[in-house]
C-alpha positions as CSV (number, residue, x, y, z in Angstrom):
1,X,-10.7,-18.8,-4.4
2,X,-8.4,-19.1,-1.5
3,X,-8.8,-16.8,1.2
4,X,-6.0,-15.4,2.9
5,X,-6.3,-14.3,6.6
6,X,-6.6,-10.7,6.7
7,X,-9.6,-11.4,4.2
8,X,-11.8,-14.2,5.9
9,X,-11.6,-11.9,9.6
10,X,-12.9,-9.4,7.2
11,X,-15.8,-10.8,5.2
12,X,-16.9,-12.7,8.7
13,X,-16.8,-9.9,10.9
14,X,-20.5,-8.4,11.9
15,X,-20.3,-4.3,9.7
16,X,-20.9,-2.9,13.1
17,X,-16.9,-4.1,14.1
18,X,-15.4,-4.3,10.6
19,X,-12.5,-2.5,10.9
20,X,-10.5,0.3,8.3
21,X,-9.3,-2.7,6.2
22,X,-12.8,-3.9,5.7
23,X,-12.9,-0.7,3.3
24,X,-9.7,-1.8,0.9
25,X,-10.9,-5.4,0.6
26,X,-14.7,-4.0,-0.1
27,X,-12.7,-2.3,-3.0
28,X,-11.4,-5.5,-4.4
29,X,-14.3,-8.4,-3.8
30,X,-15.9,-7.3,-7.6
31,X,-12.9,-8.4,-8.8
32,X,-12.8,-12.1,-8.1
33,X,-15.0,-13.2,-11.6
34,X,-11.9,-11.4,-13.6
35,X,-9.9,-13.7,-11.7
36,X,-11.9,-16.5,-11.4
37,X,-12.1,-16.5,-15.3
38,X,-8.3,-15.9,-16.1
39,X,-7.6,-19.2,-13.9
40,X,-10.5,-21.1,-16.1
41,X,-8.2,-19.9,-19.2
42,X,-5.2,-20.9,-17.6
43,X,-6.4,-24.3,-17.0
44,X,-7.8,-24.9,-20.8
45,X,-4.2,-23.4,-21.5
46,X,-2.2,-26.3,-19.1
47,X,-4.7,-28.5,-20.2
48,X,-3.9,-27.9,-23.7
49,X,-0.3,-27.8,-23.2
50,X,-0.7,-31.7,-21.4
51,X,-2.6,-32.5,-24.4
52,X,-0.1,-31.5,-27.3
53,X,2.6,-33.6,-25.4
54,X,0.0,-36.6,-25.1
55,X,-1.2,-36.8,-29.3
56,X,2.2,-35.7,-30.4
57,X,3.7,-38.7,-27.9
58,X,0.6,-41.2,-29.7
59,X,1.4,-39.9,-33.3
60,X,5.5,-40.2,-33.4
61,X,4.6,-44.0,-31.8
62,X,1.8,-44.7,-34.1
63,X,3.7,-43.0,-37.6
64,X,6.4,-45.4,-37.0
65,X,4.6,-48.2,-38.1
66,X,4.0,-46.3,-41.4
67,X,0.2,-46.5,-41.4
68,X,-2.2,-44.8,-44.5
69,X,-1.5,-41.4,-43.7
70,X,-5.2,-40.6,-43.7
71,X,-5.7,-43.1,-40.5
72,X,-3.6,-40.1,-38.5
73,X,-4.9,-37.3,-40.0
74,X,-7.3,-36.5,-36.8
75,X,-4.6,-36.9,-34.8
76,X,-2.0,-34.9,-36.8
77,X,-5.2,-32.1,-36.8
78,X,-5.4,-32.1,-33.0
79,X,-1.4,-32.0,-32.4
80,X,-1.8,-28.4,-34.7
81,X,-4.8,-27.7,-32.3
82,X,-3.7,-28.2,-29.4
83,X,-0.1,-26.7,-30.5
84,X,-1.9,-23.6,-31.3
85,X,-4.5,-23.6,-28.3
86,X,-2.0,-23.3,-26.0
87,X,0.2,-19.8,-26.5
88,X,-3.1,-18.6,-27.4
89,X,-4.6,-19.5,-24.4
90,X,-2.0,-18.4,-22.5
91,X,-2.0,-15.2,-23.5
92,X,-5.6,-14.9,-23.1
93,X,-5.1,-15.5,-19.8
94,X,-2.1,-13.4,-18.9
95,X,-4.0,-10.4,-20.3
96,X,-7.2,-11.4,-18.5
97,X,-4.8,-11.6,-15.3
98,X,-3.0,-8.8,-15.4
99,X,-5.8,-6.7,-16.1
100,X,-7.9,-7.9,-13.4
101,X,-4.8,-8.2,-10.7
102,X,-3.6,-4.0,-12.1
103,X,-7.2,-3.2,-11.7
104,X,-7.2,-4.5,-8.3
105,X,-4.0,-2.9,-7.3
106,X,-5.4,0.7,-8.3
107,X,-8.7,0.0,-6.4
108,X,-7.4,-1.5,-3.3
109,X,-4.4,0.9,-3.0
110,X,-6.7,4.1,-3.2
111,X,-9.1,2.5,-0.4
112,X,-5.8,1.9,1.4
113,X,-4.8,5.3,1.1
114,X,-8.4,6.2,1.9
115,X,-8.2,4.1,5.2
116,X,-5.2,5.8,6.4
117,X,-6.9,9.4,6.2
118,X,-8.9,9.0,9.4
119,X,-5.2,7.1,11.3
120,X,-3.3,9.5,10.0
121,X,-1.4,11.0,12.1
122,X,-2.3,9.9,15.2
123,X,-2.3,6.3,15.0
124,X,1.0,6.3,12.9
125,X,3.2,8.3,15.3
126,X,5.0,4.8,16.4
127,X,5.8,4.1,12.9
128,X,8.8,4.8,11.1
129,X,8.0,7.0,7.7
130,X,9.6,4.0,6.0
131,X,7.7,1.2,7.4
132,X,4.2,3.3,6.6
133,X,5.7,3.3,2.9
134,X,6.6,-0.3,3.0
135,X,3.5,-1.8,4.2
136,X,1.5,0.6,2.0
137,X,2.9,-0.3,-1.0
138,X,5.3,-3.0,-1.3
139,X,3.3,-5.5,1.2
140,X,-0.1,-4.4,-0.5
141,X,1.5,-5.2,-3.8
142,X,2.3,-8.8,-2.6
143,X,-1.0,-9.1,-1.1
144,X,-2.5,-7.9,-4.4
145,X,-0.4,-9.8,-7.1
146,X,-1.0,-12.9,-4.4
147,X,-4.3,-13.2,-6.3
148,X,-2.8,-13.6,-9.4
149,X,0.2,-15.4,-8.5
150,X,-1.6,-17.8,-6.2
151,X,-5.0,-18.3,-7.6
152,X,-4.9,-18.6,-11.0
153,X,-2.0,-21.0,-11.6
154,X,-3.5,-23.0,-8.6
155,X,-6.7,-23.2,-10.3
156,X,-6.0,-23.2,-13.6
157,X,-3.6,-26.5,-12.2
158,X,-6.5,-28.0,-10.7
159,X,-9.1,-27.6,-13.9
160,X,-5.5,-29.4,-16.1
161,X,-5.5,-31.9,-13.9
162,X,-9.5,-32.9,-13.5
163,X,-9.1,-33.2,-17.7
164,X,-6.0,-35.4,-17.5
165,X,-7.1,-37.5,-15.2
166,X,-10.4,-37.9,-16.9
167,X,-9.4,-38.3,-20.4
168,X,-6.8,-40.9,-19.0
169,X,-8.9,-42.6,-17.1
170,X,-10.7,-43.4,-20.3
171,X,-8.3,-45.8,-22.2
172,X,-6.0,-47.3,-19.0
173,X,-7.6,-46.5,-15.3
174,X,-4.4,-48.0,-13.6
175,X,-2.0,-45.1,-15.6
176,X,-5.0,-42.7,-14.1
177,X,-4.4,-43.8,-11.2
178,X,-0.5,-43.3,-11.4
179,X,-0.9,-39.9,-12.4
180,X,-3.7,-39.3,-9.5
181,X,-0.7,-40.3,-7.2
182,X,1.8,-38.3,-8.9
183,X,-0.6,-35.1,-8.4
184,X,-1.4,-36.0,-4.7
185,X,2.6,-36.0,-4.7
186,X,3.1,-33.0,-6.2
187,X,0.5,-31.4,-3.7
188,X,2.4,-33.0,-0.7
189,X,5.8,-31.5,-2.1
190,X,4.0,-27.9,-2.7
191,X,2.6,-27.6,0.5
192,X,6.0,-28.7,2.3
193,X,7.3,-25.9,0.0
194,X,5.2,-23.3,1.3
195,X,6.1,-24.6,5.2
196,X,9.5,-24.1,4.2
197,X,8.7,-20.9,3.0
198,X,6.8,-19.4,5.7
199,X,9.5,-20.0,8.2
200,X,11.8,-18.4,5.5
201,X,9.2,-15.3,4.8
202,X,9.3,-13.7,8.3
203,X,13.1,-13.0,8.2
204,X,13.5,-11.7,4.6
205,X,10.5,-9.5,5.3
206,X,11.8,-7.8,8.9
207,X,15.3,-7.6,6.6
208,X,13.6,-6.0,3.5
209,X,11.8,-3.3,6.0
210,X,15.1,-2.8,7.7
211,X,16.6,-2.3,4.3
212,X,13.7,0.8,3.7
213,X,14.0,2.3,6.7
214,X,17.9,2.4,7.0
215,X,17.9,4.0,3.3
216,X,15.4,6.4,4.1
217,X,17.1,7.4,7.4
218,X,20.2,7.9,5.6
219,X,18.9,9.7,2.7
220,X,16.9,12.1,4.3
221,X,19.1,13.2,6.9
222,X,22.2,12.9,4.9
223,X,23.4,16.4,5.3
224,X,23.1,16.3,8.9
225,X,25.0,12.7,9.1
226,X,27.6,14.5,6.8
227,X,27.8,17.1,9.1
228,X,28.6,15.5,12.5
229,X,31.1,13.9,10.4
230,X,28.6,10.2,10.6
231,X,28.8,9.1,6.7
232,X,30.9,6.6,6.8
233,X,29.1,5.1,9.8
234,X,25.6,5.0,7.9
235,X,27.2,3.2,5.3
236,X,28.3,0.9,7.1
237,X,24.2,1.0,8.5
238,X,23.4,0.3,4.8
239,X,25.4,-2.3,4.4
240,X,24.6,-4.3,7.1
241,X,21.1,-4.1,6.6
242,X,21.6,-5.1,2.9
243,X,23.6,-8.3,4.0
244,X,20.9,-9.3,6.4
245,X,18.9,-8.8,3.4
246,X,20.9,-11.5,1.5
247,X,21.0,-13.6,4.2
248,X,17.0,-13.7,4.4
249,X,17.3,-14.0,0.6
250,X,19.3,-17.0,0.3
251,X,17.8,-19.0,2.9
252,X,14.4,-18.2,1.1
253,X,16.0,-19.3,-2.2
254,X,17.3,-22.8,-0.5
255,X,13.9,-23.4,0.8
256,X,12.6,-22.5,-2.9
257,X,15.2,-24.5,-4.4
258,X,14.0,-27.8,-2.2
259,X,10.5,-27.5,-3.5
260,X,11.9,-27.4,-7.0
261,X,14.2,-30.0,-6.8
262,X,11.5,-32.2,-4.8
263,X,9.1,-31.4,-7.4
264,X,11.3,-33.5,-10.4
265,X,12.2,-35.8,-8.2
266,X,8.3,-36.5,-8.1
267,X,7.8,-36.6,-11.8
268,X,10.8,-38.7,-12.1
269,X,9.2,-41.2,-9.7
270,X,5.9,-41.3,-11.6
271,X,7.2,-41.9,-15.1
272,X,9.1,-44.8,-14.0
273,X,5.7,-46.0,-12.5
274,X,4.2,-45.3,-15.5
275,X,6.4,-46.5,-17.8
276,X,6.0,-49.6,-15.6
277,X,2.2,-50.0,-15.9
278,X,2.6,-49.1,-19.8
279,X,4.8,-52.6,-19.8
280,X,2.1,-54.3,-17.7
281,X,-0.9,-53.0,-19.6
282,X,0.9,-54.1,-23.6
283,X,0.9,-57.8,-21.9
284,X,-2.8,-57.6,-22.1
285,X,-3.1,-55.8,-25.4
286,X,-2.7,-52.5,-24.9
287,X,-1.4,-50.6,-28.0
288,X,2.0,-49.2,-28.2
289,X,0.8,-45.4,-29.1
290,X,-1.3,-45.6,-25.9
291,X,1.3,-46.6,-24.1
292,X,3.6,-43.9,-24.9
293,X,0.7,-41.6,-23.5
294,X,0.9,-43.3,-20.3
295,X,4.3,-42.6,-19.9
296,X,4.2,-39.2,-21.1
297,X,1.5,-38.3,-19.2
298,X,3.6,-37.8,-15.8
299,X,6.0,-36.1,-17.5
300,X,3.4,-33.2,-19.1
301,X,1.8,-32.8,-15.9
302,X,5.2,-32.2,-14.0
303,X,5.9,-29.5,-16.9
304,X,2.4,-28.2,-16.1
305,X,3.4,-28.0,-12.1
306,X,7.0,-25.9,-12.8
307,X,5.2,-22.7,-11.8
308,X,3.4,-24.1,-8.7
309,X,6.8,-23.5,-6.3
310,X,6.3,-20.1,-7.2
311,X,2.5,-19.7,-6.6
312,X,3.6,-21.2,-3.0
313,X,5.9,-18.6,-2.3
314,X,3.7,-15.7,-3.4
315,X,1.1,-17.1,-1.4
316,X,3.7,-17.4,1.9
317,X,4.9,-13.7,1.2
318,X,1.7,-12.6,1.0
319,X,0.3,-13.8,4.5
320,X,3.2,-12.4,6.1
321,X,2.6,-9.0,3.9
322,X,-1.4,-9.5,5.6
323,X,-0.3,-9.7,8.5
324,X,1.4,-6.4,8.2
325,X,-0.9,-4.6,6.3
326,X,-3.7,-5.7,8.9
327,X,-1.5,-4.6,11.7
328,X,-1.3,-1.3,10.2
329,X,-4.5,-0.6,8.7
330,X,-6.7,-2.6,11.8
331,X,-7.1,0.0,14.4
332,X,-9.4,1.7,15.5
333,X,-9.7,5.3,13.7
334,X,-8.4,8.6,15.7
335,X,-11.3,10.7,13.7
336,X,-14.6,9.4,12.5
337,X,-16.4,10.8,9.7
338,X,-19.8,11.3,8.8
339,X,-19.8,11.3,5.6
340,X,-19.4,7.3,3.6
341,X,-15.9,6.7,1.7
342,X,-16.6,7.4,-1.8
343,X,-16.1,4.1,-4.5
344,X,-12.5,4.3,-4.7
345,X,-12.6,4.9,-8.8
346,X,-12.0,7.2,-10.8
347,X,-8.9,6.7,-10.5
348,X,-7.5,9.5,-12.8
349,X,-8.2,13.3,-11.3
350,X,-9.5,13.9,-7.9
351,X,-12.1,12.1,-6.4
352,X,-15.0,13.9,-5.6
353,X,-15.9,14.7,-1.8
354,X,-17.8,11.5,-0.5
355,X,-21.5,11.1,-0.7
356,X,-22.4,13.5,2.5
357,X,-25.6,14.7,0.9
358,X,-27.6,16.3,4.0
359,X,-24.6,17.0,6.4
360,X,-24.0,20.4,7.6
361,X,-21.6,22.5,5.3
362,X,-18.6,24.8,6.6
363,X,-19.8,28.7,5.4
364,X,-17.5,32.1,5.0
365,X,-13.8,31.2,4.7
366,X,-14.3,31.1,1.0
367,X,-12.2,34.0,-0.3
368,X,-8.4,34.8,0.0
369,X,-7.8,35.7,3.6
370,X,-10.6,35.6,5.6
371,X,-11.4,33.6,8.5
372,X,-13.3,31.4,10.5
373,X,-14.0,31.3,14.1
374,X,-12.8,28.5,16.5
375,X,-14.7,27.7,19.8
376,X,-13.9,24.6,22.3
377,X,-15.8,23.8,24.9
378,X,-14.6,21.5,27.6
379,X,-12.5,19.4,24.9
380,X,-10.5,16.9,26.2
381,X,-8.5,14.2,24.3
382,X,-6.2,11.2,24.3
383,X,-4.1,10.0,21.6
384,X,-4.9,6.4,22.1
385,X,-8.0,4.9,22.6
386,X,-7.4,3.5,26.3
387,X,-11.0,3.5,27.8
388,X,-13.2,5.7,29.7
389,X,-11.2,5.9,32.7
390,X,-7.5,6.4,31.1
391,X,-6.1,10.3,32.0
392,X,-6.7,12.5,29.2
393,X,-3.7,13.7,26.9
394,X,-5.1,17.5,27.1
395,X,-8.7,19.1,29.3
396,X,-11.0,19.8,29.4
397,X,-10.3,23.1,27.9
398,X,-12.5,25.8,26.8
399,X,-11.2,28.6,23.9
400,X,-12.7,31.0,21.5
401,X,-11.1,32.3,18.5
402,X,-12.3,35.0,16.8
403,X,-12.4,34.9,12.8
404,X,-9.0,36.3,11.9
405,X,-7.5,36.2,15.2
406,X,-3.6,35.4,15.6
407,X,-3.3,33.3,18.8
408,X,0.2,31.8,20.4
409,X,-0.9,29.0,22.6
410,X,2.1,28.7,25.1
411,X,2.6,25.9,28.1
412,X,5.1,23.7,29.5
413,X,6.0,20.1,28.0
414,X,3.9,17.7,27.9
415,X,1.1,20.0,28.6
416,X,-0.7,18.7,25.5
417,X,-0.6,21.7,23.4
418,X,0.0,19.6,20.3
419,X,-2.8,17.6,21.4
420,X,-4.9,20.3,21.2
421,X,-4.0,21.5,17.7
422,X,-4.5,17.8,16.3
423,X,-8.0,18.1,17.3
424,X,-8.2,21.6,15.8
425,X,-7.1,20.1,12.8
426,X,-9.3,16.8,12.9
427,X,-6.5,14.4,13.6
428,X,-7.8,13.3,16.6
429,X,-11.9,13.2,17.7
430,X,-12.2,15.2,21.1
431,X,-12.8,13.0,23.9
432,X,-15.5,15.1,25.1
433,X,-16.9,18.2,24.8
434,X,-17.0,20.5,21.4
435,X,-15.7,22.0,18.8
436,X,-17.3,24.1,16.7
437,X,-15.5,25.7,13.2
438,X,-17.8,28.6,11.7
439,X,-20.4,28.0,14.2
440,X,-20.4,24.0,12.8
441,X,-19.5,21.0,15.1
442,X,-16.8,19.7,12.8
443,X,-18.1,16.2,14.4
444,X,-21.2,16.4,12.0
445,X,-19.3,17.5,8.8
446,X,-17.2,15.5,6.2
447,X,-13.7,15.2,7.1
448,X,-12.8,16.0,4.0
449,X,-14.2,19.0,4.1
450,X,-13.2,20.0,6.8
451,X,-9.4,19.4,6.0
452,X,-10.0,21.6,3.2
453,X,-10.6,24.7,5.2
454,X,-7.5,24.1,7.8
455,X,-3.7,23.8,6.9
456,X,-1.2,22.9,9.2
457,X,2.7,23.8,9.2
458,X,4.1,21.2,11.5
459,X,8.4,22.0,13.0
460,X,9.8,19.2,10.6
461,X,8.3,20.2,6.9
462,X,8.9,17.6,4.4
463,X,10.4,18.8,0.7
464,X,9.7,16.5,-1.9
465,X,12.3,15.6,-4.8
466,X,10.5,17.1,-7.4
467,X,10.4,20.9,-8.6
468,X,9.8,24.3,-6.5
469,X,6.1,24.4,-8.4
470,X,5.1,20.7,-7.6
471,X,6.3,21.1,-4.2
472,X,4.1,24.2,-3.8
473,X,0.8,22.9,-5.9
474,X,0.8,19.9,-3.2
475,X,-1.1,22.2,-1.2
476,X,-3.7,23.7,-4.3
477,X,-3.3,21.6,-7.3
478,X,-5.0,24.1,-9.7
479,X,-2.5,27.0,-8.6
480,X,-1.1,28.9,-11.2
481,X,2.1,30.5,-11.2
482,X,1.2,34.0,-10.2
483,X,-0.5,32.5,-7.1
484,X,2.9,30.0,-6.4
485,X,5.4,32.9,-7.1
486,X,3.2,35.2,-4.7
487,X,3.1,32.9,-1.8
488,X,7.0,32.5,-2.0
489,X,7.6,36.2,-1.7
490,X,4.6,36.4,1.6
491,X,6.6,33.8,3.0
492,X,9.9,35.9,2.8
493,X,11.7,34.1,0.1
494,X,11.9,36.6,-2.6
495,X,15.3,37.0,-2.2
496,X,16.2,33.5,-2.6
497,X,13.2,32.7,-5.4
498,X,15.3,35.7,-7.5
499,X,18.3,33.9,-7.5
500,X,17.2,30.5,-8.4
501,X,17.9,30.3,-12.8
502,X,15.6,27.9,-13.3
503,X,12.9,29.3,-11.1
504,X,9.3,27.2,-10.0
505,X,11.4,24.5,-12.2
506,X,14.2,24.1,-9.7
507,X,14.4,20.5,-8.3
508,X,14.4,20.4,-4.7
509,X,15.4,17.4,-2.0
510,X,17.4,14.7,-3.1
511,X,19.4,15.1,-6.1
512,X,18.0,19.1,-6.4
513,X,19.1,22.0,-5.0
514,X,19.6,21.9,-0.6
515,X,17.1,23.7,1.2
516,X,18.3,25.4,4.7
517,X,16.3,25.0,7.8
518,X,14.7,28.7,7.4
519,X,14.3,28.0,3.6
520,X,12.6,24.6,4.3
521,X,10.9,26.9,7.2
522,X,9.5,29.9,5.2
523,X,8.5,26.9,2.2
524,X,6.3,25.2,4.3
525,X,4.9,28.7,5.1
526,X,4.4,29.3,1.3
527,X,2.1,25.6,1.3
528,X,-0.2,26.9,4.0
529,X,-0.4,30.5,2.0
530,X,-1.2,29.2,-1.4
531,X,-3.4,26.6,-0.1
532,X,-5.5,29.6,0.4
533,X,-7.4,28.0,3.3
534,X,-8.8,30.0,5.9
535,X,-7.4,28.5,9.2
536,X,-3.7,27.9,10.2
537,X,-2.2,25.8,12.7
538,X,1.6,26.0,13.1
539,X,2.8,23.8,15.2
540,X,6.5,24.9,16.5
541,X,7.0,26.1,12.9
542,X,10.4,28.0,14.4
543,X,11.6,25.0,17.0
544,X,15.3,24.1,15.1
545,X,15.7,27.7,13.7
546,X,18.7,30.1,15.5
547,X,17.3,33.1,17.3
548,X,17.7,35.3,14.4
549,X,16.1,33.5,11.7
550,X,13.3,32.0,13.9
551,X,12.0,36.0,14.7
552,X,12.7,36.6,11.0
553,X,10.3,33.7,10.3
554,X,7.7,34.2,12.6
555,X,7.3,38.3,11.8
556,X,6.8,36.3,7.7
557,X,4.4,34.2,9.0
558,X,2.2,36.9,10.5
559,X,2.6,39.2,7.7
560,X,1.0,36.8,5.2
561,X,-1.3,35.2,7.2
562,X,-3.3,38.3,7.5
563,X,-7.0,37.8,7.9
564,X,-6.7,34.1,8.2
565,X,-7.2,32.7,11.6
566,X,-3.9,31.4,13.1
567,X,-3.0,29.1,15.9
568,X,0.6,28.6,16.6
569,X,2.4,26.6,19.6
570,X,5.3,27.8,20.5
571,X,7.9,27.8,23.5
572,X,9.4,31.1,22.6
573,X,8.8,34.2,24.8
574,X,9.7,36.4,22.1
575,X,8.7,37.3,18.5
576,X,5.2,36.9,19.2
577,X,4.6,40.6,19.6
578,X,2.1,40.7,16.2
579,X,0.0,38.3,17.2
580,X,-3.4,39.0,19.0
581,X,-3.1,37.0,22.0
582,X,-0.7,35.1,23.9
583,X,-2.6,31.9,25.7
584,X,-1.0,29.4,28.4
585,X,-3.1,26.0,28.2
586,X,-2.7,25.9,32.0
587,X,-5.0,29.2,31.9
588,X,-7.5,27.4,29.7
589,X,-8.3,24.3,31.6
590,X,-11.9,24.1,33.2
591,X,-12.2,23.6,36.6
């Protein structure tokens, strides 16, 4: 099976340097027999398809002469074989396929999601939301369906061809020979194709993530485009990005289009040459039925190669979709975890925690609104990985948190106080020193698990165009509505949940109901409270609120976050009375 590059760095690579994408094409690699087998199937099916054309072709030739009808009835029985051999076949193998290549795409798109956990966020800061979504889905589709689209037409043409060639061969080795030509011809013509292609690729795939990230832009920041009075200029964004879309689409169609035409051109070429050595080979006594095969033959195998054009250009899209996806997905992650990735199946429900039998386990927090301590010592950090000697982001800085403590960590830009709470929430490793949760180095515990006890309320919350329940239940999937409809009221919404008519089942985002910047503000509030997890981290949760609202928010927040332990950054002097302590970083730093 072809390898594509993202793959062969992979499966050469020593396991001590194999990088986050080592883990999606691990989930894939069983895969190949499925695929392997559906090409075999394909094959029988071209083959069987080359064959219909070649006895049907002997049998009109040879029933002209009006033989004893039971002369062609073995012939007459294979033209019904082969006839019925071949949608068969074909089917068999589009089933087999598309099983195997869907199967794949489930795998490998959960270990891709699983690969991201330990970049996310820290490696992905420099990346548009769009071009995350882009690569992780549309790019790992084409690198996917690239197995499918690629291998088994390729190799199902190669097993048609060995037949051909060989049964051929057989009765006149000079028309074998005209029809290895043609192939070799038809393999020149693909492979200039796919050059074409490549060139072609680059464009259309900078234009279609140009396309993504212009419509998410515009779409999720619609009401504030509307509102500086900027629709009609990210249109106009929209539809340039569309026309350098169809740009990029029409000069990969022409270079499609020449690998088509090329491709006839070929099999016109070898069925005059065939048709040539038919005439040759009946001056020495070849018969007339046989000679029609010759001729024919080109003409079946150019039917046979109609789909290879399009197996090049899945295979062209899909390195330049590697090359993305290994851009993304190859670096080095911001947290490690102890524990092994789990086998990326079952795919329905949630995955269990990964197989971290032995590791240390995060105790108390359990229960509704209590808890846990946080202690640093001498943690320092950098976002990017930039060697030993590189200036760290934040530290060393040493802090204790009591269990149930509200703590406003306050300092000047740039300080790294959001460098700080990314390590608090395992989005970054610390540098050095450490960090205990519970009395437990998170270091030497799952990440999962860890994650499970922390929720963070970052200043840009994201609503999701789905309902007011499913919005909530992102944070606790088993919530009911008691437990939904409580953490709406903590978060000072009962006001507005009392007006909404359709209730948990209003539709939010785009196409739903609008959401305000305290509503989306006290919402995100609501996730952290029904998550029911016993540390919070806001991070600037009040930064794009007016005065008002922000000390209406924050008052909320401390209200039903009581008993949980809460971090918050935040610039603001004021409406921090509540909490327990007020810390500047500055005052934290060791010396």
């Amino acid at each position: 099976m072809p390898r594509f590059g993202w793959e062969a760095t992979v499966a050469d690579a020593p396991e001590t340097q194999q990088t986050t994408s080592a883990v999606v094409e691990a989930a894939f690699e069983a895969q190949a027999p499925g695929i392997k087998r559906a090409a075999v199937i394909g094959g029988l099916a071209s083959a069987s398809g080359i064959a219909l054309t070649a006895t049907s072709g002997w049998l009109i030739v040879a029933a002209s002469h009006q033989p004893v009808i039971l002369t062609l009835l073995a012939v007459i029985v294979a033209v019904r074989t082969f006839g019925i051999a071949r949608p068969v076949l074909r089917y068999a193998e589009r089933v087999r396929s598309h099983d195997s290549a869907l199967d794949l795409l489930a795998r490998r798109r959960v270990a891709a999601y699983q690969a991201l956990v330990p970049l996310t966020p820290a490696r992905l800061g420099r990346r548009s939301r769009s071009d995350v979504l882009t690569t992780a889905v549309e790019d790992l589709e084409d690198l996917v369906f690239a197995k499918v689209r690629v291998v088994v037409p390729v190799l199902g043409l190669a097993v048609a061809a060995v037949l051909t060639v060989l049964a051929l061969g057989l009765f006149v080795p000079a028309g074998s020979l005209v029809l290895v030509a043609v192939l070799l011809a038809q393999v020149g013509v693909s492979a200039l194709g796919r050059r074409m292609e490549l060139a072609a690729q680059q464009d259309w795939l900078r234009a279609r993530a140009e396309v993504a990230r212009t419509a998410t832009l515009v779409t999720g920041y619609a009401a504030q485009l509307r509102g500086i009075g900027a629709g009609p200029q990210s249109l106009g964004w929209v539809r340039e990005a569309h026309l350098s879309l169809s740009v990029a689409t029409r000069r990969l169609a022409r270079a499609r289009a020449t690998g088509v035409a090329l491709g006839h051109v070929v099999t016109g070429v070898g069925t005059i040459l065939a048709a040539l050595v038919a005439h040759w080979a009946m001056g020495v006594g070849l018969n007339d039925a046989v000679a029609a095969v010759v001729v024919l033959a080109p003409l079946a195998v150019g039917d046979a190669f109609v789909g290879l054009p399009d197996a090049m250009g899945a295979w062209a899209r899909a390195r330049g979709s590697e090359a993305r996806l290994r851009d993304l997905l190859d670096q080095p992650p911001a947290v490690h975890d102890p524990a092994p990735l789990p086998d990326p199946l079952p795919i329905r429900g949630i995955s269990p925690l990964p197989g971290d039998a032995g590791l240390p386990r995060i105790s108390g927090g359990e229960s509704s609104g209590s808890g846990l301590s946080i202690d640093v010592t001498g943690v320092a950090a950098r976002w990017w990985p930039e060697g030993q000697g590189a200036a760290y982001d934040v530290g060393p800085v040493t802090l204790s948190i009591g269990a149930g403590e509200h703590l406003v960590l306050t300092g000047a830009n740039g300080s790294g106080k959001s460098t700080l709470l990314a390590v608090l929430a395992r989005h970054l490793d610390p540098a050095a020193g450490s960090y205990c949760l519970g009395g437990v180095d998170v270091t030497t515990v799952p990440l999962a698990e860890i994650r499970a006890h922390v929720a963070v309320v970052d200043d840009e919350p994201h609503i999701f165009a789905s309902s007011l329940r499913e919005n909530l239940r992102l944070a606790r999937p088993d919530a009911d509505d008691g437990a939904i409809e409580a953490a709406i009221r903590a978060a000072g919404l009962a006001g507005w949940f009392d007006s909404l008519t359709e209730g948990l089942d209003t539709m939010l985002g785009t196409g739903g109901r609008g959401v305000s910047g305290g509503e989306r503000a006290r919402l995100a509030l609501a996730r952290a409270h029904v998550s029911n997890r016993p540390v919070v981290l806001l991070d600037e949760p009040v930064a794009h609120l007016d005065h008002a609202t922000a000390l209406a928010v924050l008052a909320d927040a401390h209200r039903a976050f009581a008993g949980r332990t809460v971090v918050m950054v935040s610039h603001r002097p004021d409406g921090l009375d509540g909490f327990d302590r007020v810390v500047d970083l500055a005052d934290l730093a060791d010396t």
